[in-house]
C-alpha positions in Angstrom: -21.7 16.6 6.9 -18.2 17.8 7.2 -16.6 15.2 9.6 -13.5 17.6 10.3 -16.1 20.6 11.8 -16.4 19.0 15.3 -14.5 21.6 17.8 -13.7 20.5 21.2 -11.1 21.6 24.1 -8.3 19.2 22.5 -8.1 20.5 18.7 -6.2 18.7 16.1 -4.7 20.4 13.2 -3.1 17.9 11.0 -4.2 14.4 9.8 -2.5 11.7 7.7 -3.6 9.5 5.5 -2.1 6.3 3.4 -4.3 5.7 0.7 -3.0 2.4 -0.1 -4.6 0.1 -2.9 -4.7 -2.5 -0.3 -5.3 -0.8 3.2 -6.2 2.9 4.1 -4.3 4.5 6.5 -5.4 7.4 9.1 -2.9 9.2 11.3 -3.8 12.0 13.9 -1.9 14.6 15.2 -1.2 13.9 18.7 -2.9 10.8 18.7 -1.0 8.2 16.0 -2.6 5.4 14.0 -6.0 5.3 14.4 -7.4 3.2 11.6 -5.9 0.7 9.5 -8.0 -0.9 7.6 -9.0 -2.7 4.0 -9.7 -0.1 0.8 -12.9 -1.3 0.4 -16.7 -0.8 -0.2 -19.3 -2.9 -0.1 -22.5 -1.5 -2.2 -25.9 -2.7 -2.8 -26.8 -3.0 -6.5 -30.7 -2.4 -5.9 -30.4 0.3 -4.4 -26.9 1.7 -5.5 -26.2 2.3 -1.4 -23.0 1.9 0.4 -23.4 -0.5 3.1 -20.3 -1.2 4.6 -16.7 -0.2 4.1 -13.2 -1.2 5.2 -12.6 -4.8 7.6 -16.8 -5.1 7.4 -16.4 -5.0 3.3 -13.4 -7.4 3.8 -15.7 -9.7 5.4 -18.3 -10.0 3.0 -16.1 -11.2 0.0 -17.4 -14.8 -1.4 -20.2 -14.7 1.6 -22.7 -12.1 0.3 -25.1 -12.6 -2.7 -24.4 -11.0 -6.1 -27.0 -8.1 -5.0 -23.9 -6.9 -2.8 -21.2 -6.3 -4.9 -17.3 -5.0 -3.7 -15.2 -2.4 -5.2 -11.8 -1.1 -4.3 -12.4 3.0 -5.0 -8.8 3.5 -4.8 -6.5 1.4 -7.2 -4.1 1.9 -8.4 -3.2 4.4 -11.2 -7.1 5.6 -11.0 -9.6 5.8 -8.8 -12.7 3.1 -9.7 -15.1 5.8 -9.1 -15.3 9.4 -7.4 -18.6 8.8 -5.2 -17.1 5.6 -4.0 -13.7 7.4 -3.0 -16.2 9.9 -1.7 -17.9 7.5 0.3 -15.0 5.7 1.7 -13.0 8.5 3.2 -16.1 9.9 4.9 -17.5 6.5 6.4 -13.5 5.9 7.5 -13.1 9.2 9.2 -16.7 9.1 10.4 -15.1 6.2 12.3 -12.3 7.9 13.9 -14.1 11.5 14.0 -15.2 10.0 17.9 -11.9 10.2 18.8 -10.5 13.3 17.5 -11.8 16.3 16.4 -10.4 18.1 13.9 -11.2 21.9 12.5 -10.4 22.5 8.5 -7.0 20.4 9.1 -3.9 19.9 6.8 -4.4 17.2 5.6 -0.9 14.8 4.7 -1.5 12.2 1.9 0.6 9.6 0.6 0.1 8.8 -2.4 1.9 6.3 -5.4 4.0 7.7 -7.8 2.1 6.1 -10.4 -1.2 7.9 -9.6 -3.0 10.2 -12.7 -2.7 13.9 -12.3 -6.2 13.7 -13.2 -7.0 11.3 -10.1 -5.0 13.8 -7.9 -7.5 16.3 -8.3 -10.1 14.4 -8.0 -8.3 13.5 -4.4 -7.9 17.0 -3.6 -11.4 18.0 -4.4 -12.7 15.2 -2.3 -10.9 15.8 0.8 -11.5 19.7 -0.5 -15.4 19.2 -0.1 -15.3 17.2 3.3 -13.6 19.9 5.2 -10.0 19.8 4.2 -8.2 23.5 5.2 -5.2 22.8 3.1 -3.7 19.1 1.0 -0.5 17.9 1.0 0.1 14.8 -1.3 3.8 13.2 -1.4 5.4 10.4 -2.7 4.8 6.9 -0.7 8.3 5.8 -1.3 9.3 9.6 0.6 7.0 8.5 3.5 8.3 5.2 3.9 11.8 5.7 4.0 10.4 8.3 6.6 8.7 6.0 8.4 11.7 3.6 8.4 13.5 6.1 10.2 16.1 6.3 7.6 18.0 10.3 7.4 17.0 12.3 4.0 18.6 15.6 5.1 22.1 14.5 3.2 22.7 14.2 -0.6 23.7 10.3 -0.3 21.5 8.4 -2.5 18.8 6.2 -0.2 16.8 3.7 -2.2 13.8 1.9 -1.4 11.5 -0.8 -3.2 7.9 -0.1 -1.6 6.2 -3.4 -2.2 2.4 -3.0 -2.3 -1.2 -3.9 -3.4 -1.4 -2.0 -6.8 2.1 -1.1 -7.8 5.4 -2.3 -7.0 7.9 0.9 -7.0 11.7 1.3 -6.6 13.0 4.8 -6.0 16.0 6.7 -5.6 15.4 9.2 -3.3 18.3 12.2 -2.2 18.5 15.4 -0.3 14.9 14.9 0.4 13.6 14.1 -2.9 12.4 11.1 -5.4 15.1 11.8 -8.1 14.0 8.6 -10.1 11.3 6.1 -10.2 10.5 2.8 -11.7 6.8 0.4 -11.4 5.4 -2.4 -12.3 2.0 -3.7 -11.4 2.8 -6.9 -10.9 2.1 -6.1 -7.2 -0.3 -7.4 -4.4 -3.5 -8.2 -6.3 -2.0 -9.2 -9.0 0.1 -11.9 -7.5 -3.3 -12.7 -5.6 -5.0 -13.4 -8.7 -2.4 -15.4 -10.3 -1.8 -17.5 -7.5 -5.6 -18.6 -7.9 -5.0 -19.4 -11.2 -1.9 -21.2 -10.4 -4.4 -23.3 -7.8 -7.0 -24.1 -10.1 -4.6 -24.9 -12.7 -2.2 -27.0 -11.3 -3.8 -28.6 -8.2 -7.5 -28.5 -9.4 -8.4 -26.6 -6.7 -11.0 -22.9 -6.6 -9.6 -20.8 -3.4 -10.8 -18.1 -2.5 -8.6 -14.0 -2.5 -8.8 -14.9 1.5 -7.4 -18.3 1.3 -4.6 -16.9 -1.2 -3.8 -14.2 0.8 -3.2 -16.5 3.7 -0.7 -19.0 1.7 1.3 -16.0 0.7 1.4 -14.3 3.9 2.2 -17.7 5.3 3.6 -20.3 3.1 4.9 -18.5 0.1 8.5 -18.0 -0.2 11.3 -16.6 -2.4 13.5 -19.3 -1.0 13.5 -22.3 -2.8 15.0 -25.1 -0.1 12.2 -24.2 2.6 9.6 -26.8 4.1 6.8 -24.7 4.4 3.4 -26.2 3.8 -0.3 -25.3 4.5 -3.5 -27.7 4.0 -5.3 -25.4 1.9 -9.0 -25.6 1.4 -11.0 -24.9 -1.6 -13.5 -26.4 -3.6 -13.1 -29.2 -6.7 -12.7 -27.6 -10.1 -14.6 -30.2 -12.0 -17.1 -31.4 -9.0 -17.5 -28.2 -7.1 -17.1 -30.2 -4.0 -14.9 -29.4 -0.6 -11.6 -31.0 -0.8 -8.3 -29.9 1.3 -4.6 -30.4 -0.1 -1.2 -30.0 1.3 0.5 -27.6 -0.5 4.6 -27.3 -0.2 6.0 -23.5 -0.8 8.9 -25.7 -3.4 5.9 -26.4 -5.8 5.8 -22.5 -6.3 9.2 -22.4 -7.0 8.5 -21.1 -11.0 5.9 -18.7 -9.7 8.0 -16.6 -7.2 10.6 -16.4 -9.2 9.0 -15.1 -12.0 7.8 -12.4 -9.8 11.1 -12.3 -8.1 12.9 -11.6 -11.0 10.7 -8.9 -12.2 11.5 -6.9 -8.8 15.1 -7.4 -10.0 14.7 -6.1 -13.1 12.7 -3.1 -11.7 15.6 -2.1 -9.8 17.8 -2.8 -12.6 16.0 -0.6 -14.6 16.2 2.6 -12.4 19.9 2.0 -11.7 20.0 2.4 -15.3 18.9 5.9 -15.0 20.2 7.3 -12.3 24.1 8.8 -11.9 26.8 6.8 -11.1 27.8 8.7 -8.1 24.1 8.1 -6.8 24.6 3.7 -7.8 27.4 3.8 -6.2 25.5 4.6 -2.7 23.0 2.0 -3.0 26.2 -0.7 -2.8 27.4 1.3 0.1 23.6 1.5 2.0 22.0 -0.9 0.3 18.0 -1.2 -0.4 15.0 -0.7 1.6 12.0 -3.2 1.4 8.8 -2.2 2.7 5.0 -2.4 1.9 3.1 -5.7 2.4 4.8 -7.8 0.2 8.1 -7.2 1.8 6.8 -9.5 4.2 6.8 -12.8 2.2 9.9 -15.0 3.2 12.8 -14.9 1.9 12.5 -11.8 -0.1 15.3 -10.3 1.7 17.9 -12.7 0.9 16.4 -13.1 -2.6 17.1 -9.9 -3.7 20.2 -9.5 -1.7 21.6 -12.6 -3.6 20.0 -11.4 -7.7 20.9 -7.6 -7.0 24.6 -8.1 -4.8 23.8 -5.6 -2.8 22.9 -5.2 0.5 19.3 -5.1 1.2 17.0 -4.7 4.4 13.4 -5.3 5.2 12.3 -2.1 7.3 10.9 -2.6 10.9 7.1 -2.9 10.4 7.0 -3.0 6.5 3.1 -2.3 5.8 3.3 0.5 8.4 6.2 2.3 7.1 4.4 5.0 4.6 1.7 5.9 7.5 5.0 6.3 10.1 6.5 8.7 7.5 3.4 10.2 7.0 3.1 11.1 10.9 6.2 12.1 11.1 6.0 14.8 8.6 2.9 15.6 10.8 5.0 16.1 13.7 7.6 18.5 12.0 5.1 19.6 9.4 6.9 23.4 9.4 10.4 21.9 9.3 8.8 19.9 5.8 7.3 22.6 4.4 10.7 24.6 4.2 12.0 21.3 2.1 11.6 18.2 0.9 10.7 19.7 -2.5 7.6 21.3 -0.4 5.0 22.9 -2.9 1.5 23.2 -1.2 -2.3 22.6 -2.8 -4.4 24.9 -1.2 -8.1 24.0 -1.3 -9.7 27.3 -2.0 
């Protein structure tokens, strides 16, 4: 079925999509955000069948049987598996193809830096073979300093730390184009998975990715004199039984700065290799945080304080790559004639 066939009086030619790690993205023409929701799949083992996807697959972690198993199709720097990416992008836009209507659209994806060339053609031939009229992948960090509304039009450098699930990436952007990039995957679901550790380790406690994800969203902090606690619950290491503990953001003092200081380091390491007229501008404008983790307190200040430059958590952080992303949508000719433009056609 080719969910972009569907023709009706109001026609859309464009739609965007943020193929985060962590959350996909979809943007219409016309319309704006229309989904946001978790990269995931949810497949049954017996029978090798998708049965859910996105906030449904979110919900079944640690409360389905091991017949139902969970994958994330689009990690970062490869995709887990083609048919699941397949599967996941069609059941997502089935979703939204009740609103809008599209008719073999250009289709705008952001993408990470750190993706394979290999796993970039296996994007293009997905979208490619579910209707797609033409592809055009960019750079995340280009899309969110986009979406942060942030000019690219002069030669100033900007730069931006985009701070999500798979990959952690600062980049120097100028006149419209990445000049330099640096990552680390000591992202998201890595910090996710250590922080477990770090539970079951040091408080004797097994949590669950949902329970972690609400202390860091909530309780973690890069600043180490705050007072924030949460009563996490969990289940006894040795006896497998319930048991809640209090748990101070302080005691994780070692953890976040260990991650802290590789964020540092990051952008160390790509003002290292950049010129030094274009350093010079990021003490003048400073750095832009955005992505999910840009929401943990006291990263601001953090990095602010480690770097000594100026730095500035962008209005709506995990939204900022989808904003830039419809806003190349809404001057899509005026991007094509720059921005380092170079289509993908998908005949």
């Amino acid at each position: 079925m080719n969910f972009f066939s569907k023709i009706t009086q109001s026609l859309n030619r464009s739609v965007g999509i943020d193929l985060g790690s962590g959350n996909l993205r979809i943007w219409a023409e016309g319309r704006g955000l229309l989904l946001d929701e978790p990269s995931l799949v949810a497949v049954d083992q017996a029978n090798n069948k998708v049965v859910a996807v996105g906030k449904r697959a979110d919900n079944m972690l640690g409360r389905v049987d091991k017949s139902i198993k969970i994958y994330s199709p689009a990690l970062t720097p490869k995709f887990s598996d083609e048919k699941l990416l397949r599967a996941m992008l069609k059941m997502f836009l089935a979703k939204v193809s009740d609103q809008v209507y599209f008719f073999s659209p250009t289709v705008v994806v952001a993408l990470s830096d750190s993706f394979y060339p290999s796993m970039k053609e296996v994007l293009l031939r997905v979208l490619t073979e579910i209707g797609a009229g033409e592809v055009i992948m960019i750079d995340q960090s280009l899309a969110a300093v986009l979406g942060s509304g942030a000019p690219l039009s002069d030669a100033l450098g900007i730069f931006v730390l985009q701070m999500g699930e798979g990959v952690v990436e600062a980049s120097a952007l100028s006149l419209g184009k990445v000049v330099a990039t640096q990552q680390s995957y000591k992202a998201g679901n890595r910090l996710i998975d250590e922080l477990i550790y770090w539970f079951a380790t040091n408080q004797k406690l097994t949590i669950s990715q949902t329970i972690a994800r609400q202390f860091l969203m909530t309780v973690g902090s890069f600043a180490p004199d705050t007072k924030r606690s949460m009563n996490v619950t969990g289940l006894d290491v040795k006896t497998g039984e319930p048991l809640e503990k209090i748990v101070f953001s302080h005691e994780l003092v070692d953890f976040f700065n260990e991650y802290g200081l590789e964020y540092v380091n990051l952008v160390k390491k790509l003002l290292s290799n950049i010129s030094p007229d274009l350093t010079i501008d990021i003490l003048d404008k400073g750095l832009l945080l955005s992505g999910g983790l840009a929401n943990i307190h006291g990263i601001e200040e953090y990095l602010t304080k480690e770097l000594r430059v100026p730095t500035f958590v962008v209005d709506d952080p995990n939204l900022a790559v989808i904003k830039g992303v419809g806003e190349i949508i809404d001057h899509l000719d005026e991007f094509k004639q720059g921005y380092g433009y170079r289509p993908i056609d998908s005949d």
